[in-house]
N, C-alpha and C positions, 0 to 999 in steps of 0.2 A: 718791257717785253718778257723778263725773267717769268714776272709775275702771272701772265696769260699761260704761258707754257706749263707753268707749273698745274693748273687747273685740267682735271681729268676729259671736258668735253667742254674746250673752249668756243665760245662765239655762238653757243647751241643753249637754250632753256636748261637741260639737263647739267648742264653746267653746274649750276646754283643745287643739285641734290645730292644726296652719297651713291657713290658708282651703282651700287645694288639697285636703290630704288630705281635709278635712270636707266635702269637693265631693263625693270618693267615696266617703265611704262614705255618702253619703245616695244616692248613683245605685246605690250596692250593694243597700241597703234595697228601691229601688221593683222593680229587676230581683229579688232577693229574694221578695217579695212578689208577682210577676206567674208567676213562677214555683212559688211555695207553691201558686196560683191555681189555677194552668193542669193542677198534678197530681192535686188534690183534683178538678179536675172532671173530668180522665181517668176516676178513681176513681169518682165519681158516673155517671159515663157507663156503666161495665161493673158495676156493680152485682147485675144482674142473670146477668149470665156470669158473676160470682163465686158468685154462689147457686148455680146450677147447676153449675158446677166441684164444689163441694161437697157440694151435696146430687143429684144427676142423673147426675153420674158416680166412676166409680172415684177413691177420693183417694188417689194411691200418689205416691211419693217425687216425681215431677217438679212435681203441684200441691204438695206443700208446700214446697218450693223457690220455685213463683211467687210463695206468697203470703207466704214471707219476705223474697223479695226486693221484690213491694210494700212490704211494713210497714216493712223498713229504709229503701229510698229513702223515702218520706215521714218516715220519723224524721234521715234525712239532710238533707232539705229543712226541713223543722221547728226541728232544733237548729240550723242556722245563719241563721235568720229570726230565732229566739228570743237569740240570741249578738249578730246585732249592733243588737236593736231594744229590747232589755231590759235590763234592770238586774239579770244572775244574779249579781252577788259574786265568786265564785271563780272567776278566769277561765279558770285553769290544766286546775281540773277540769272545766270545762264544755268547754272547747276539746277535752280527751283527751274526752268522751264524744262529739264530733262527729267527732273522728278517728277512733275506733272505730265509727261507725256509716256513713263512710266508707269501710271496712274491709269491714264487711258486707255492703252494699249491692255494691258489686263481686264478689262472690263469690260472692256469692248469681246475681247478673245472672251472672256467668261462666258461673257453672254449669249456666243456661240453655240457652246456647249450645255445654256441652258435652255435655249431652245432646241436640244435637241430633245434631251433628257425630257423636258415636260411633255413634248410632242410623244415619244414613246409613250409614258405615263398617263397619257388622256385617258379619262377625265379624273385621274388621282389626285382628290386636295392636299392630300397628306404632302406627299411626292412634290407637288406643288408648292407649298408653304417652305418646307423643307429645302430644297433646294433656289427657293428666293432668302431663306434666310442665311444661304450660303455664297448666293452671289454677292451679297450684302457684308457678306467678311472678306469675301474679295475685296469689295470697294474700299471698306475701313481698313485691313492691312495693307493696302499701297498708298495710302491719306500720308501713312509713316513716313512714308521718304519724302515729298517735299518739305513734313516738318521737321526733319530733324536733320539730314544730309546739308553740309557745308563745306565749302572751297575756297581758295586764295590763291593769290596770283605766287608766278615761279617766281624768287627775287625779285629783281625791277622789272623784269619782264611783265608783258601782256599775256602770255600762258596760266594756264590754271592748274589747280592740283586739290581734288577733295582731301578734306583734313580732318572730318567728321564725320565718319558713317559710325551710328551707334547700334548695338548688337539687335537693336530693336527693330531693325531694317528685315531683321531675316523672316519675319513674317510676311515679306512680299516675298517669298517664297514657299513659306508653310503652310499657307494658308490658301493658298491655288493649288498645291500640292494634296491636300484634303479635297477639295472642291473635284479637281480633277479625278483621283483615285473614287470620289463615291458616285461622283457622275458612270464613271468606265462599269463600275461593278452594277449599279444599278441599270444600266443597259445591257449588260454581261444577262442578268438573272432572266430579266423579264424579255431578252430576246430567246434566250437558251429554254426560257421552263416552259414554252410550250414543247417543245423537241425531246425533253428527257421526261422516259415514262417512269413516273415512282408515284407512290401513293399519296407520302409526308412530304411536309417542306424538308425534314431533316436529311430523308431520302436521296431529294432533289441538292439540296446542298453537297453532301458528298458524293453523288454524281459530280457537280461543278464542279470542285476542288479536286476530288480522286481521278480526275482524267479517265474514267471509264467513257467508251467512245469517244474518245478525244478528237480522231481524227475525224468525224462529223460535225463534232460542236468547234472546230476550228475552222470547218468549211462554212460553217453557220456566220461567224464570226468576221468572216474575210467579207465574207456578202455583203454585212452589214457595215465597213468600216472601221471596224472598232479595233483594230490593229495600227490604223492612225493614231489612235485615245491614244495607246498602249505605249508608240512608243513620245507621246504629249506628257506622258502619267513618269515614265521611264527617265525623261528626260527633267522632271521636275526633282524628283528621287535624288540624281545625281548632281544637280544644282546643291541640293541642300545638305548631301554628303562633300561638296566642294567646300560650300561655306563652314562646314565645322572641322574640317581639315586645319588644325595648328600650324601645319608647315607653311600653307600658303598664306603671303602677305594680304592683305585688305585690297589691293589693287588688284591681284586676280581671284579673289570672290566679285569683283564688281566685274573685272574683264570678263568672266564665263557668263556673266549673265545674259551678254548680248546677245550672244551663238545659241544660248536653252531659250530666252525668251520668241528669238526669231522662230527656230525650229517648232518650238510647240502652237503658233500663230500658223504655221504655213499648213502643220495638219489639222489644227480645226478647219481652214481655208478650204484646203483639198477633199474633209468629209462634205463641207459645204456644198461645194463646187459636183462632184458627184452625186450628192443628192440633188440638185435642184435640175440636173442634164439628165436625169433617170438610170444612171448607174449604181445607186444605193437604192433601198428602198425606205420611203418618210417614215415611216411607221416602225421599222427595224422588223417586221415579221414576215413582211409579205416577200415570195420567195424571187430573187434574181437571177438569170440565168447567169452560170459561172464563164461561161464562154463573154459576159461583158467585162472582166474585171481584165481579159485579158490585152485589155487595150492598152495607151501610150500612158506613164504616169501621170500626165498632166492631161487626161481629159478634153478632147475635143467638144466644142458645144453646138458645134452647128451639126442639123441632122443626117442631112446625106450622109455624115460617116458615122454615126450610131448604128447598129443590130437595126433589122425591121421593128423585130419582136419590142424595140427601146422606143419607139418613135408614140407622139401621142397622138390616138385616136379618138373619132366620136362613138363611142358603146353603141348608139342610137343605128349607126350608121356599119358600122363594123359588118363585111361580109364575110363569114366561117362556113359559109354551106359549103364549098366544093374542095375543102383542106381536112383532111381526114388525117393527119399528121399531128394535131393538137391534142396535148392530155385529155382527160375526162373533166377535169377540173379547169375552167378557165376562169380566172381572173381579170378583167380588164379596170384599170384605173380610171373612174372617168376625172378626178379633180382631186388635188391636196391642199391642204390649208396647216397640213401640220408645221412642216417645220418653215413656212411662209409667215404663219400670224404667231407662231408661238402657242397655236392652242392644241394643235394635234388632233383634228377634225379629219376624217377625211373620209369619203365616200367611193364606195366599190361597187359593180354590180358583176356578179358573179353568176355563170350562167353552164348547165351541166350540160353538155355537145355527147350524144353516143358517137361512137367509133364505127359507124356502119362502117 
């Protein structure tokens, strides 16, 4: 009995550690857990825009991309709630199935963002080539962690404990961290340079950066989303300034990952999810009325609660003769395929109404 007593966290896994380490991985557990939390009720939350994503509109290639990259982040969240709170036996193989789902979850999220970016960019090869050669480093730096990440069981225990994460891990975060930051800037330019008047590109670039009229090309900006990118972009940053922090042990570089990887999935989700219910515009140019962003954060998708002005019509059909309340300029949408196929297609007819 001496001999139990004497042990700092008898009858418990942590047991078998040094007090410090068993400090973290119990603060891993609750951050863990507030995080399983907080995505499951994302997920509760749009429930309803999932329905409708599915049943109410077209289901072509970009929804089924969101909804595996939902499914993998929560099996990403999942497996490593269940890894360090259970007793799975084979650490080795549970570890590679969390690496691999690791793996997906980024790729899937990647490819979010590169249908958006291409869809802007239509018909840019360049732009194109470029950033497939970027989602493609996505994919080859998270390959890293199921090769090289390793675990073992706590003591005699059924518990596990990684005992190998080598520094080369950190390209699954450097490398979405790129991806992501050229994605953001390259929709920053090419939504912003029609709006700022300058001659040069040089011009136009220190407009961008100098914050001259700022607060227009912020309103530009809100319109289009990209304040979600910002803080996907922001939160990547801060991942990778975690991981090079000396003080923190290797258990919370892996524990923050949960919380940035979740967060940066739920704002590409949410540009998604706004785009495809008509409160972004596909294309990032065409202009949105402000009075739509001012809805719930989470996006209603059924129409009766969208704006009139949100709801989709047939051009063909559209009656404006007796509304003399319309700009001079009308735009009507009749169909998008950009951020649907990934090609950024999309067709408008535009039609000039006087103001009798």
């Amino acid at each position: 009995m001496a001999n139990i007593t004497e042990l700092p966290n008898p009858f418990t896994p942590l047991a078998f550690l040094p007090p410090a380490l068993a400090n973290q991985i119990e603060v891993s557990r609750y951050l863990l857990a507030a995080t399983l939390g907080a995505y499951v009720w994302d997920i509760g939350l749009n429930l309803g825009n999932d329905y409708a994503l599915l049943f109410k509109h077209k289901v072509c290639f970009s929804t089924v991309v969101y909804f595996l990259s939902r499914a993998f982040t929560l099996a990403y969240i999942l497996a490593g709630f269940i890894f360090i709170v259970a007793p799975v036996g084979n650490c080795n193989v549970f570890v590679l199935g969390c690496s691999i789902s690791v793996v997906l979850m980024q790729t899937t999220t990647a490819m979010l963002f590169f249908l958006r970016v291409t869809a802007i960019w239509y018909p840019n090869k360049i732009a194109y080539a470029v950033f497939s050669m970027l989602w493609m480093a996505v994919l080859g730096a998270g390959v890293t962690a199921p090769l090289t990440i390793r675990a073992t069981n706590i003591g005699p225990t059924r518990h596990c404990i990684e005992t190998v994460i080598p520094g080369i891990t950190e390209l699954t975060a450097i490398v979405p961290l790129i991806n992501d930051t050229a994605i953001f800037l390259a929709i920053n330019y090419r939504i912003l340079a029609p709006t700022i008047v300058a001659d040069s590109l040089g011009a136009r670039l220190r407009v961008f950066f100098g914050g001259t009229g700022l607060s227009a090309l912020s309103r530009v900006l809100i319109q289009s989303g990209q304040h979600f990118y910002l803080i996907a972009v922001a939160t990547h940053i801060t991942l990778l300034v975690v991981l090079k922090l000396p003080q923190l042990s290797p258990v919370y570089h892996a524990m923050f990952a949960f919380p940035g990887f979740c967060l940066i999935n739920a704002m590409a989700c949410l540009v998604f999810r706004r785009i495809k219910f008509g409160l972004i515009s596909s294309d990032g140019t065409s202009e949105i009325p402000t009075t739509a962003l001012s809805s719930d954060f989470h996006a209603t998708a059924y129409p009766r609660s969208l704006p009139l002005y949100l709801r989709r019509t047939d051009p063909t059909t559209t009656d404006l003769g007796s509304n003399t309340t319309f700009p001079l300029e009308i735009r009507v949408q009749k169909e998008t395929h950009g951020f649907e196929d990934g090609a950024g297609t999309e067709q408008e007819i535009s039609d000039s109404i006087d103001s009798a």
